[in-house]
N, C-alpha and C positions, 0 to 999 in steps of 0.2 A: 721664503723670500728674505733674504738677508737686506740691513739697511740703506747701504747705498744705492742697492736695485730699488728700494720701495720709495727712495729719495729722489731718484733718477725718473721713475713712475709720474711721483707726483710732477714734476717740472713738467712732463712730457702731455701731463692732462690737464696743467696750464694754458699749455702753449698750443694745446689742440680746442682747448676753451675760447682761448683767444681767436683761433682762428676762425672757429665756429661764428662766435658772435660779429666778425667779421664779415661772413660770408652773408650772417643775416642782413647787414648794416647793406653791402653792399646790394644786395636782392632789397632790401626796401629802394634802396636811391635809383634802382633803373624803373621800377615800378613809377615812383616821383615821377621820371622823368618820361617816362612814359605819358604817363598821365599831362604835364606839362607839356605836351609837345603836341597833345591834340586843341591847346588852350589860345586862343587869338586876343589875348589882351592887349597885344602893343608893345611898350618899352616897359611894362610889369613883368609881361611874358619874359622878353630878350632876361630882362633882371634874375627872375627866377631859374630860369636856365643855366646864367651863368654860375648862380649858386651852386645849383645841383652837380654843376660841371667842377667845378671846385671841391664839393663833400666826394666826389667820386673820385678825383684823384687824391687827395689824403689817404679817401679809403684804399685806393690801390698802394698807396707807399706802404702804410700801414700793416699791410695786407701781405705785401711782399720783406716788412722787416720781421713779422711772424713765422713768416717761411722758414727765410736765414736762421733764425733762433732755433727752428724745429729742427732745421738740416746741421746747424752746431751742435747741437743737442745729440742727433745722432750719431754724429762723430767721436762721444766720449765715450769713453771704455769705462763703465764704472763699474765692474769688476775687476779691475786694477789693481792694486795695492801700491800705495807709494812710498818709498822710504821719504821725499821730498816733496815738497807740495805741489803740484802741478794741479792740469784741468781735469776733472773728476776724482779730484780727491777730495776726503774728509776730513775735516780742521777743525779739533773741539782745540777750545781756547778756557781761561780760563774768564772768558768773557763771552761765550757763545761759541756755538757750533756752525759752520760753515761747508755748505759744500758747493765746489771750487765748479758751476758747470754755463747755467743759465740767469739771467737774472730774473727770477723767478718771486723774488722776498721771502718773506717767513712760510714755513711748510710747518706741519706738525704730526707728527710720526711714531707712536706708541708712548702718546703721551710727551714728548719732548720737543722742543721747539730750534728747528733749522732755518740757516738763511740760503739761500740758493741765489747765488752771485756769480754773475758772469768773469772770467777769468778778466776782463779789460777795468772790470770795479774798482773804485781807488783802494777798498780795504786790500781785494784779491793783491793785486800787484803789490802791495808792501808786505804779502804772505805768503806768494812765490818763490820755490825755491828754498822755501825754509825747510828746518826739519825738527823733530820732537824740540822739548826743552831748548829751543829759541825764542827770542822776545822781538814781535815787530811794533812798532809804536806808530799808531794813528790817531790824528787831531788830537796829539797830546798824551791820548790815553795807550797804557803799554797792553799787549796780548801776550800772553806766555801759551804758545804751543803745547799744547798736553799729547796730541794724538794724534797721529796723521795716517788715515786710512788711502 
């Protein structure tokens, strides 16, 4: 398994993490409300309902911007190669390594440590477009392109 697959892997058991514990959150709050709905306390009751009615829509946004990310996710080609940096590409800098897919954060991958950054990220877009032995410069600090897989 070459490194951008095994990059790519890990984003993807993120986002399927994510979803998981998701799905758990959300199977606890209908249980809640289950439970809450057999409850005749009064204006305690109406209270806690609307709670639970509120934790369940979060969870559904939530729920559904895990989705989005899984489905952008599947849309990158990363077995690509770029001459330019674009989405699923690899960006070692000489300030970290980068690959251009999900915002995923730090990965760690035969011992080395990735950032996994959604192409929309502030760093992504000032690294867009670039190509080797270019300098893009964020919050000051310069990145000198070394690699761009």
């Amino acid at each position: 398994m070459e490194l951008k697959e095994k990059l790519h892997k890990a984003c993807e058991e993120y986002v399927l993490g994510k979803i998981k514990s998701l799905k758990h959150t959300f199977d606890e709050l209908k249980s809640s409300s289950e439970s809450e709905s057999k409850s005749t306390a009064g204006d305690k009751h109406e209270t806690g309902r609307a709670m639970l009615q509120l934790e369940q829509e979060k969870n559904a946004e939530q729920m559904k911007q895990a989705e989005d990310l899984l489905s952008a996710l599947q849309k990158i080609h990363f077995n690509t190669t770029h001459s330019k940096i674009a989405s699923g590409s690899l960006v070692e800098t000489n300030r970290g390594a980068f690959y251009i897919s999900v915002s995923a954060g730090k990965i760690e991958v035969e011992g080395k440590v990735y950032f996994a950054v959604s192409a929309q990220a502030p760093i992504a877009l000032k690294l867009l477009g670039l190509q080797e032995k270019a300098i893009a410069k964020f919050n000051g600090v310069e990145y000198q392109i070394q690699k761009v897989l």
